[in-house]
N, C-alpha and C positions, 0 to 999 in steps of 0.2 A: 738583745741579740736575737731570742728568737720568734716575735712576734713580727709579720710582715710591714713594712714599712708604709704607713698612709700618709704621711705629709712628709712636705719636703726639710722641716728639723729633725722631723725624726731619721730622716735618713742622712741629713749631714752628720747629725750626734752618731750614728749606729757608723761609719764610715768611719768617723776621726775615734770611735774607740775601738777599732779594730787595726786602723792605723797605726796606732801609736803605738803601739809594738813593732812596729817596722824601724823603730829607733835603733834599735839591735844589730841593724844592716849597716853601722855604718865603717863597721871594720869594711867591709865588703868595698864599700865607697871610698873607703880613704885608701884603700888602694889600688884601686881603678886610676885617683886622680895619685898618688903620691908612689907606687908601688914601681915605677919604673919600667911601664910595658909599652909594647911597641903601640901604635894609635891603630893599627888593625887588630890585636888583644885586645884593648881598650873600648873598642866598638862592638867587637864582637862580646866580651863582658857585662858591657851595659845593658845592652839586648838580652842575653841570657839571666840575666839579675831583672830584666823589664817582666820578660815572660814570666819568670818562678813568682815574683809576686803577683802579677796577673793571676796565673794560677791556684797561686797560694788564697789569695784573696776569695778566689770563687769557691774553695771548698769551705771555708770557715766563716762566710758572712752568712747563712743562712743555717746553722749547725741543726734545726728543724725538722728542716725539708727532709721527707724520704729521697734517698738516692738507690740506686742497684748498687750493691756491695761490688760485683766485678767493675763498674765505670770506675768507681771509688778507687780501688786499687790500683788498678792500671795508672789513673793518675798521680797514685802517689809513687807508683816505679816510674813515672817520667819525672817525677818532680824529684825522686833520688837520684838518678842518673844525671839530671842536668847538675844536681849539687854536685855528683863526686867529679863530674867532668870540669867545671867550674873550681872545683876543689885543688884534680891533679893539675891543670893545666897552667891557675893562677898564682895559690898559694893557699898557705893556712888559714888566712883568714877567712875562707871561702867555708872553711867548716862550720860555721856555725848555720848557714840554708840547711845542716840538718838539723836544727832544733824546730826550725819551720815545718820541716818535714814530719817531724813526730808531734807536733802540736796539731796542724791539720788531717793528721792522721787518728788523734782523737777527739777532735773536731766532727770530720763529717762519717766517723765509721761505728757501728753501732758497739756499744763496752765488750761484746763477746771477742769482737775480731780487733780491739783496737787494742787490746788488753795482749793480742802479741804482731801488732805492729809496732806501737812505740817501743818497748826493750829492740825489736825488729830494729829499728831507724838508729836506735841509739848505739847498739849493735856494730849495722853499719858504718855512724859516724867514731867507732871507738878503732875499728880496721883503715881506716882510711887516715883518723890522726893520725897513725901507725906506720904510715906510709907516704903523706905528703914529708914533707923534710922539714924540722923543727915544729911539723903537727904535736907531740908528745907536750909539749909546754902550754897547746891550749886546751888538751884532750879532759884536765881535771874540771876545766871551768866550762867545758860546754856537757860534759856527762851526766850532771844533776840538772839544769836546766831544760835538757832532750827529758830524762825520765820525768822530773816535773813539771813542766810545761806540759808533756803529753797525756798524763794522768791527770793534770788538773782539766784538761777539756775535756777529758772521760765523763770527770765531774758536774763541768758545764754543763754539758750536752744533756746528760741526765736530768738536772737541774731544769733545766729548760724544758725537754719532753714533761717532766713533770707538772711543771705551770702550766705549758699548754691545756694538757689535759683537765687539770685544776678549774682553768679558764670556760673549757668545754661541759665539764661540769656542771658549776656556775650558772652556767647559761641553761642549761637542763633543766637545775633545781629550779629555776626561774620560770622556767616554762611550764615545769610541773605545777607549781605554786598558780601559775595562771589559769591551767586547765581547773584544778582545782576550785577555785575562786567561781571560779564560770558553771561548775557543777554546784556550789553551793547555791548560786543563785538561782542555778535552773530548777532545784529542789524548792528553795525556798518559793521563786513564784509562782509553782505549779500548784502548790498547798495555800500559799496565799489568795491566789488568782481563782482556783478551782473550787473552795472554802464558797468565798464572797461571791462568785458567778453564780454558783448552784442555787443560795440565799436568794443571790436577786431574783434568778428565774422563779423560782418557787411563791415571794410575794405578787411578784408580776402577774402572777396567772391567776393567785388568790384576788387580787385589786379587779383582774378584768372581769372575775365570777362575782364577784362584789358590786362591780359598778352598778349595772343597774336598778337593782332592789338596795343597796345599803352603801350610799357614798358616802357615809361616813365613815364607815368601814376600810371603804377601800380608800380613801384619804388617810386613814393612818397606817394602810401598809406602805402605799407612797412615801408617807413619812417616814417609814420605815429601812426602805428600799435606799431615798438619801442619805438618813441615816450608815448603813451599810456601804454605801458607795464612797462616802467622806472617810469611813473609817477605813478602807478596804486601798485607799489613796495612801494616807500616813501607814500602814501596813507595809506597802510598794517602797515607798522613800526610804522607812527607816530597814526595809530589808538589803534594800540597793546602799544604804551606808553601813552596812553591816552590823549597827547596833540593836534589832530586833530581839528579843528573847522571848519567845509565848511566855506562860505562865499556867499550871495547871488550874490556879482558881479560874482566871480569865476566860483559859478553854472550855472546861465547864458550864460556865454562864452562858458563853454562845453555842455550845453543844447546845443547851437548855433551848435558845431559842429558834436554832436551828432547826429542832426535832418537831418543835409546836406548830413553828410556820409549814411545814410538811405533814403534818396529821399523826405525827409516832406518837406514841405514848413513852415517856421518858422516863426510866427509874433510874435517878443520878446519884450518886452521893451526895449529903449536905458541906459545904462549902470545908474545903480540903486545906487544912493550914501545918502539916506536920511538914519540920523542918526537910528539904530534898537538895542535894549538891545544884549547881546550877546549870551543869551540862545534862543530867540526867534527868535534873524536871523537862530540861529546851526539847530533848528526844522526847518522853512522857509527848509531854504537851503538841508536839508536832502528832506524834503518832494517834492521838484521840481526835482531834480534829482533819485527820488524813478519813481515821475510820467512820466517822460522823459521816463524814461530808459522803464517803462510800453508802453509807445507808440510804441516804436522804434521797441522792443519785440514782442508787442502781438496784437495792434491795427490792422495794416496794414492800416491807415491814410494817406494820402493826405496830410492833413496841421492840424499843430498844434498851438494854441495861446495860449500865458502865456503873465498873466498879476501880476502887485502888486498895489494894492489898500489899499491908508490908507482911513480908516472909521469911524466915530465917533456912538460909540453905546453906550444903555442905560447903560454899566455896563462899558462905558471908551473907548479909541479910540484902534483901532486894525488896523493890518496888515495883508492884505488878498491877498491870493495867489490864483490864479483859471487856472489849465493846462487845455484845453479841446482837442479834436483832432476828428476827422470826420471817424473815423473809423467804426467798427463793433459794437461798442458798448459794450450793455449788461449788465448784475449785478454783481455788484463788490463781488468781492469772499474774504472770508479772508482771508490771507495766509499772509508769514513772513513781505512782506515788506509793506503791511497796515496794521499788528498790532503791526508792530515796529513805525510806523510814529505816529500812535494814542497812544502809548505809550508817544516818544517823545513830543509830542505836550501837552497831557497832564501833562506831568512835566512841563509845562512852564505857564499853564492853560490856551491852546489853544485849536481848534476842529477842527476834520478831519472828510469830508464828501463824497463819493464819489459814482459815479451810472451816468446812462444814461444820453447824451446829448439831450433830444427833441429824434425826431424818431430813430438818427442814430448818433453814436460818443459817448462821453467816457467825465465826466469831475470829475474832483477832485478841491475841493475847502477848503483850508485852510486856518486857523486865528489864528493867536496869539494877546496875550496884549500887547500894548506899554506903554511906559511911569510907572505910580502909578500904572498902573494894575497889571505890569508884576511883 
């Protein structure tokens, strides 16, 4: 009922179940044809029983839709008014168009104001049993059906704004999930892509100073450079299927050879095997090779030291990383690949810090939780 109609089952189905409660009209019917009225009664009847469902039908086939509370109302005092006139004019059996009445009353009218229209209609149709002639005989069987029939569309309706919303949702969380997704890989290829580029430019330029005096030389940074380029492809692929996970031994080694092929002097740690969660080494290991590749790039450093320190702190033991390098320094700027690290890092609820070493150099210091923390 309250989803808009895109095909055309859908809209016979939503039609015939809205219809079919129109079964209820056939007191209405059977005495138009069997009730004993003049054929000018009987025309005029039909027609007023045509319109009230017309009517009837357009408040409650879309119970959704926003309407203006006063349109709403008004139609349903015309849609009262034609019942009672239909009512005094034919007979009792004309009383039950108010149970129409207070069901599309909590149909198209929002629970504040529907919550005293239906008693309203039921109300009405209890005054006017009261007064058609032998109305009191149907007044018990249509009284409960006016209050619940009207209260249960209350429920519909709600019901319905509900899923929409659900629906709308849905569709959010969906979206968000996408953006998402599209950040993760703009992260990842930035640190992939900017990693491997820097490497390649760096042997490239070592090969062209090389070539003349020492092609042997420069034939194995070539080799080098393919090397790099092969690896720096499966990198792409398995980050684009999302099963990449650096590794801090991994990083390490090409920090190692990153640093060489640039002229740093490298103090590394020897090969790092204590056991780390697996989201908080992925951050670790992103973050060392963000700050590597920042050295190699933008420093112009002498020597760089990377260390990994476990730490016991007030809020649980951590994993700390600290690149520093003796370069130019300066204040760290934000840009993609420290606000993709402090991203990373904070999904694992870690902290990234970075800015001057002392007068002169550059250090980055990172931490994540181990253990219950992580």
């Amino acid at each position: 009922m309250g989803p808009a109609s895109d095909t055309a089952v859908h809209r016979v189905v939503k039609t015939l179940w809205n219809g079919i409660w129109l079964f209820y009209l056939s007191a209405p019917v059977t005495d138009l044809v069997r009730g004993g009225h003049s054929a000018g009664a009987r025309v005029l009847g039909g027609l007023g029983l045509l319109a009230f469902v017309c009517w009837y039908l357009r408040l409650v086939f879309r119970p959704d839709r926003p309407r203006p509370v006063r349109s709403v109302l008004l139609s349903l005092a015309l849609l009262s008014t034609e019942a009672a006139v239909l009512s005094l004019s034919l007979g009792r059996e004309w009383l039950v168009l108010f149970v129409y009445v207070s069901i599309s009353s909590g149909a198209a009218l929002p629970a504040r104001v529907s919550r005293l229209t239906v008693p309203g209609a039921t109300a009405l149709l209890a005054a006017l049993a009261l007064t058609v002639p032998d109305g009191g005989d149907y007044l018990f069987g249509l009284l409960i059906p006016s209050l619940m029939g009207g209260f249960a569309m209350v429920g519909v309706r709600e019901m319905i704004r509900t899923t929409v919303q659900l629906r709308q949702a849905r569709a959010t969380v969906a979206q968000l999930a996408a953006n998402e997704e599209r950040l993760r890989m703009a992260r990842d290829l930035h640190d992939l892509l900017g990693h491997s580029l820097s490497l390649i430019t760096l042997k490239s330029e070592l090969a062209g100073r090389m070539l003349p005096d020492h092609p042997d030389r420069a034939a194995q940074q070539v080799a080098d450079i393919e090397k790099v380029c092969r690896q720096a492809l499966v990198d792409v692929r398995e980050a684009v299927s999302g099963y990449r996970r650096p590794t801090l031994p991994g990083e390490l080694a090409g920090a190692r050879t990153a640093l060489a092929a640039a002229g740093v002097k490298a103090d590394l740690p020897p090969d790092f095997t204590d056991p780390v969660p697996e989201e908080p080494e992925c951050a670790l290991a992103w973050s060392l090779r963000e700050a590597v590749t920042n050295v190699v790039r933008h420093s112009g450093a002498k020597r760089c030291t990377v260390t990994l320190t476990p730490r016991q702190t007030l809020a649980g033991p951590v994993l700390e990383l600290s690149v520093t390098d003796d370069g130019t320094g300066g204040t760290a700027v934000p840009g993609n690949g420290l606000t993709g690290l402090t991203e990373r890092l904070e999904a694992v609820g870690g902290t990234l810090w970075a800015g001057p070493a002392g007068k002169a150099g550059f250090r980055l210091l990172a931490r994540v939780p181990l253990g219950s923390a992580s």
